[in-house]
C-alpha positions in Angstrom: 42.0 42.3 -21.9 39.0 42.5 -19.6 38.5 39.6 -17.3 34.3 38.5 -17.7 31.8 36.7 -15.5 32.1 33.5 -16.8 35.6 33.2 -16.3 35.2 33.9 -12.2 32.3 31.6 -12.5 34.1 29.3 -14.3 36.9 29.5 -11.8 34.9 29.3 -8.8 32.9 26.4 -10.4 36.4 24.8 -10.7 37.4 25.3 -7.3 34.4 24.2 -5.9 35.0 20.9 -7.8 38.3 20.2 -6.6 37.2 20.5 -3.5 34.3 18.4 -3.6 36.6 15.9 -5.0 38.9 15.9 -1.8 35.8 15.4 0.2 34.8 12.3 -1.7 38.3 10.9 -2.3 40.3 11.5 0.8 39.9 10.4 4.4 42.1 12.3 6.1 40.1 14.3 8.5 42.5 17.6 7.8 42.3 17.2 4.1 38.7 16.9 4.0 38.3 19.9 6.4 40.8 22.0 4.1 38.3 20.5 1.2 35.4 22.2 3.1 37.0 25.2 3.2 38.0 25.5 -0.1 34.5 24.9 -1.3 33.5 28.4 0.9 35.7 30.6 -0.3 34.5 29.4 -3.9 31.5 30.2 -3.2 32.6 33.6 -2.0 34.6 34.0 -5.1 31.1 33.8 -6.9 29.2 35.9 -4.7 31.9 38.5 -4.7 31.9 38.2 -8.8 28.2 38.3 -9.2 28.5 41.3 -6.9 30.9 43.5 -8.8 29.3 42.4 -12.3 25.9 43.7 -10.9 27.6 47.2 -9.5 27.0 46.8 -5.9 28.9 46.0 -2.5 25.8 43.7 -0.8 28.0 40.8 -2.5 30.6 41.9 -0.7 29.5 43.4 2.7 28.1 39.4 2.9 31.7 37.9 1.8 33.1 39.9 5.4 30.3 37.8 7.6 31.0 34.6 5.8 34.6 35.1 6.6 34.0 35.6 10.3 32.0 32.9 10.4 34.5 30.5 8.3 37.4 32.1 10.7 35.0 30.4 13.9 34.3 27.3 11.9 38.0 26.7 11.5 39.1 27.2 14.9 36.2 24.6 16.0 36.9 22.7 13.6 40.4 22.6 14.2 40.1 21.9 17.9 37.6 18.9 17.5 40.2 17.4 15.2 43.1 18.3 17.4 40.6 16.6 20.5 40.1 13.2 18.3 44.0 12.8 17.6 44.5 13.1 20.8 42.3 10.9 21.8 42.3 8.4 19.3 45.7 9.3 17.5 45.1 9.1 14.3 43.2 11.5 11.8 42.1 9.1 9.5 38.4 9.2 9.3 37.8 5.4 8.3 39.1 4.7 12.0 37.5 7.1 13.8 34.5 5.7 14.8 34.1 7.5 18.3 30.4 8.1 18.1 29.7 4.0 17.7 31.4 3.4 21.0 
């Protein structure tokens, strides 16, 4: 049994909507970051299918720089949450409204 295209795309296309769910839905500042990410590495999970399908490693020579970046993104990402809890204590985004003050 040979694993196709469609079923990575239909697996990335899956994760992608899970995670844009748990943007929508949630409003936890964590759980929507982790959302974020999870939409990335869908994408990557397409880019990295589309690459193989087609026979070349551009796909994937592009998947290593979207990871460095992602790896950056987190631990900014991480730290400005980490700076609001401290600050406000509480991750909840409906009651962080630092930017009004």
């Amino acid at each position: 049994m040979t694993v196709g295209l469609d079923q990575y795309l239909f697996l990335s296309a899956l994760l992608f909507a899970i995670g844009f769910f748990g943007v929508l839905a949630r409003r936890n500042a964590i759980v929507i970051f982790m959302s974020l990410e999870l939409m990335l590495m869908a994408s990557t999970l397409a880019l990295v299918a589309f690459s193989r399908f087609n026979g070349t490693y551009s796909g994937n020579v592009f998947v290593f720089f979207i990871l460095a970046i992602a790896a950056a993104e987190v631990a900014v990402g991480l730290a400005i949450i980490v700076a609001l809890f401290r600050h406000r204590k509480t991750v909840m985004v409906d009651e962080l409204n630092a930017l009004k003050n």
